[in-house]
N, C-alpha and C positions, 0 to 999 in steps of 0.2 A: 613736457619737460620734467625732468628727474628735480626731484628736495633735493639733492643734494647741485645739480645745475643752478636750482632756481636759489641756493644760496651763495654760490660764487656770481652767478650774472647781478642780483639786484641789491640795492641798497637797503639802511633803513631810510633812508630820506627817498627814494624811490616809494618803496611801501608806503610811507606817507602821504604822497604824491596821489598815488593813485585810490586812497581811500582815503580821499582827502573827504571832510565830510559825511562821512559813517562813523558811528561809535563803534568802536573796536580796536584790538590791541593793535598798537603799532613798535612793538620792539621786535630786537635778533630772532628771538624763541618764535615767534610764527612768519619770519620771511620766508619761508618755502612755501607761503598758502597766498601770495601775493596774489593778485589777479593775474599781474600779466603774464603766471607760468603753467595759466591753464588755456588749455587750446578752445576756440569759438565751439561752442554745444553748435551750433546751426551747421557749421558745416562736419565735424562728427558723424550727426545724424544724419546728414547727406550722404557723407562718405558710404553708412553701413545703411545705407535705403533699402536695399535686397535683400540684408540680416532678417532685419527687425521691422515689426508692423507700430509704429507712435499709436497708442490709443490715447494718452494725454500727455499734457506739457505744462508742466508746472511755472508758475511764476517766478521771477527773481522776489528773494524773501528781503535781501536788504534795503534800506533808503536809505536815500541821503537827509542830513541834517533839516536840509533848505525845504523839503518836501515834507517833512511831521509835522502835524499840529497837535496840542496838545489837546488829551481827552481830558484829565484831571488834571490840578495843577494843587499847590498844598502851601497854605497859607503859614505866616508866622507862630498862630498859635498850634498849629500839628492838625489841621483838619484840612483834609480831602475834600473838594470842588470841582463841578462837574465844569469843564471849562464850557464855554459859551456855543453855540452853535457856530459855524461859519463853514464855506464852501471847501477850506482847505481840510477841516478837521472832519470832515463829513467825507473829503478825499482822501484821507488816511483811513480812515476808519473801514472804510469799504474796501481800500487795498488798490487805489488807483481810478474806481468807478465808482464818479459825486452820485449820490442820493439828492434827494430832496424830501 
């Protein structure tokens, strides 16, 4: 879909919607970067299977809110703290694959 479709079809309360839960802009100036005016990469790469040879596939970079834990956290008087161990922060940290 064209920037310029994907600003007539969606909202900002759309955009919101759909990054509901990620840190990032949600006003007019980036509704053309909405999620839903980009077509599925899975089937793309389908489509052009006979082009192109995949030697790798990068991960999705964002997360959502609900999914971070925090590494540091910064107390009242301005000092940096290593936040506590726990399975979720050892899940973030690694990028989706818990350590121990």
């Amino acid at each position: 879909m064209s920037r310029t479709a994907a600003e007539k079809q969606f909202t900002e309360a759309d955009l919101a919607a759909q990054t509901e839960g990620l840190i990032c802009r949600k006003d007019k100036g980036v509704l053309d970067e909405i999620p839903g005016a980009y077509k599925d990469i899975d089937q793309v790469m389908a489509n052009q299977a006979d082009l192109v040879e995949v030697v790798h596939t990068f991960k999705q970079v964002a997360r959502r809110l609900d999914s971070i834990a925090p590494v540091a956290v910064r107390n009242p008087a301005s000092a940096w703290t290593i936040a506590p161990r726990s399975a979720a922060r050892d899940e973030a940290l690694s990028g989706g694959k818990a350590r121990v």
